[in-house]
N, C-alpha and C positions, 0 to 999 in steps of 0.2 A: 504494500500500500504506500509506504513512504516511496520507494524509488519511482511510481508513476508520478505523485506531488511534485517529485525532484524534476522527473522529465517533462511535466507540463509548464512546471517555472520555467526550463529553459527552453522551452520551446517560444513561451511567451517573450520571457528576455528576447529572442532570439530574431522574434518577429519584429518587437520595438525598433532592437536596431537595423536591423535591412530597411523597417521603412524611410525612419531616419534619412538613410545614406539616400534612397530615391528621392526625397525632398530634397536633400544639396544636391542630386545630380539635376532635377528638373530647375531648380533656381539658376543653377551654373549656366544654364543651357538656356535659360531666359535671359539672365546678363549677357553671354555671348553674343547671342544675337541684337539685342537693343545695342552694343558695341559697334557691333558689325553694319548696324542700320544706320547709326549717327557718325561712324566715321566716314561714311562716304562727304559730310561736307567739309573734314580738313583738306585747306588746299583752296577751297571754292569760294569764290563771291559772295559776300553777305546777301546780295538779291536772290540769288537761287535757294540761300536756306528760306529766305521769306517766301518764298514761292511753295517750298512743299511744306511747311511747318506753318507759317501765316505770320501775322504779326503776334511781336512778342508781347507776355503781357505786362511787364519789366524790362529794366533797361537800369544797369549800374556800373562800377568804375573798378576794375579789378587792382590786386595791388601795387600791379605796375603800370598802371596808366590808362591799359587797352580796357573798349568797350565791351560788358558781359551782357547775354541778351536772355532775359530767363521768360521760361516756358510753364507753365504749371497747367496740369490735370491731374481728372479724380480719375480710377476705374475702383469703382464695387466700393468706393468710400474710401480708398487708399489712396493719398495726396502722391502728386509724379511730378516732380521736377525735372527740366532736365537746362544747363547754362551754357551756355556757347559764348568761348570768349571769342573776340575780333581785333586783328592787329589795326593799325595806321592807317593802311592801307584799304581795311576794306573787307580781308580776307580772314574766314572760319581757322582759328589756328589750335580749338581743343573745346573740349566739352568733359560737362560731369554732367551723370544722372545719378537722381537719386530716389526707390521707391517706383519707377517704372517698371512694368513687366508688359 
């Protein structure tokens, strides 16, 4: 009787963590790609990110000078920022999001 308690614990245990590890893999695999979506505008013209993103809903002064352009939505009540800074020039030179999926 005790060694089936022992085997259903670990089975349980066993199951926690597998799912666990599926949650960081499915997350991972969601940040990759929001990566993979937003760096297409380093490099690019501030006109073209406003073209497929739209106008931003903020506009502030990052630490070195250049202009930051921030983005915010909700999906399912969860706040998505995402920043795109802009050199001198004009041009997308980096982004952070944050809370986007």
């Amino acid at each position: 009787m005790r060694s089936i308690s022992h085997i259903l614990i670990f089975l349980l245990v066993l199951t926690k963590l597998s799912s666990c590890q599926t949650v960081k893999d499915k997350t991972d695999e969601i940040v990759k790609k929001e990566n993979e979506k937003l760096s297409q505008f380093i490099g690019q013209p501030v006109s073209e990110l406003k073209i497929v993103m739209g106008m931003p809903d903020n506009e502030e002064k990052s630490n070195t000078g250049s202009k930051v352009l921030v983005y915010k939505t909700k999906k399912y009540g969860i706040p998505c920022e995402r920043k795109f800074e802009i050199n001198s020039e004009g041009m997308v030179i980096g982004f952070v999001s944050k809370g986007c999926f």
